[in-house]
N, C-alpha and C positions, 0 to 999 in steps of 0.2 A: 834785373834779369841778366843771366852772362851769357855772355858772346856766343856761347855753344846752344843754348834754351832758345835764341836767335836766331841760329842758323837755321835748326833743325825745323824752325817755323816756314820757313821760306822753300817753295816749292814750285816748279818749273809748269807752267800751263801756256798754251797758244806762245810758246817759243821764248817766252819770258820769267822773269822770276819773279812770285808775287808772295806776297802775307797777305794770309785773310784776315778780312776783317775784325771777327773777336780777335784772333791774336796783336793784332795792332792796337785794338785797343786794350787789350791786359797790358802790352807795352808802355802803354800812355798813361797808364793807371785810370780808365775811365770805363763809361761802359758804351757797349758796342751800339746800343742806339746814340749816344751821346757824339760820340765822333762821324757816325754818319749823318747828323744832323749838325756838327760843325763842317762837314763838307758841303752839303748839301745849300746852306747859308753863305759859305766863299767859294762858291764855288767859280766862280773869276779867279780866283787866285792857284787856280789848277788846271796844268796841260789836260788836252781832251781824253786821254789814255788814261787819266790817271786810275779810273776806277772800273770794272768790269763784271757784271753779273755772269757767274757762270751757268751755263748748261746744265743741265741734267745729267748728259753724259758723261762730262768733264768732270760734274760734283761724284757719281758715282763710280768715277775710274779715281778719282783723289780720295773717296773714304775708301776703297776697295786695298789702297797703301797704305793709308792711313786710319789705324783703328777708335783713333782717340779723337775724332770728328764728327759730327752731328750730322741728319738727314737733313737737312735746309739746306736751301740755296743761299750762297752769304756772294757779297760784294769781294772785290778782290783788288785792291789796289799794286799797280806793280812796283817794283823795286826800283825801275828808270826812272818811274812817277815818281816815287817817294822821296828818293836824292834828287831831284830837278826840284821838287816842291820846297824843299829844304832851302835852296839857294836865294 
């Protein structure tokens, strides 16, 4: 995936910047149950932030910018989370 396919995934919610979940895991090459069931299994091995169900409102003000998003409610993990989890 390039850098730009990336960016464009990452989107500002509750003051952070996060990837959702499917697109984290099209990143990962995996699928979307699959990575939240390797979180959900380490999940010791993850700041308490690192994952966030959105709202309803939030999900409907996010598909409302974004056309190419599904009516579910998806997991959200942040971008702080994700580089901290990394390290």
């Amino acid at each position: 995936m390039k850098l730009q396919e990336i960016q464009n995934r990452i989107y500002e919610l509750r003051g952070q910047k996060v990837m959702l979940d499917f697109d984290l895991a099209e990143l990962y090459l995996v699928e979307t149950r699959v990575l939240k069931q390797a979180v959900r299994r380490n999940i010791e091995r993850f700041l308490k932030d690192f994952m966030f169900q959105l709202n309803k409102k939030e999900w409907k003000e996010l598909i409302t910018t974004c056309d190419n998003l599904t009516k579910n409610l998806k997991f959200s993990p942040s971008m702080h989370s994700l580089l901290q989890s990394k390290e």
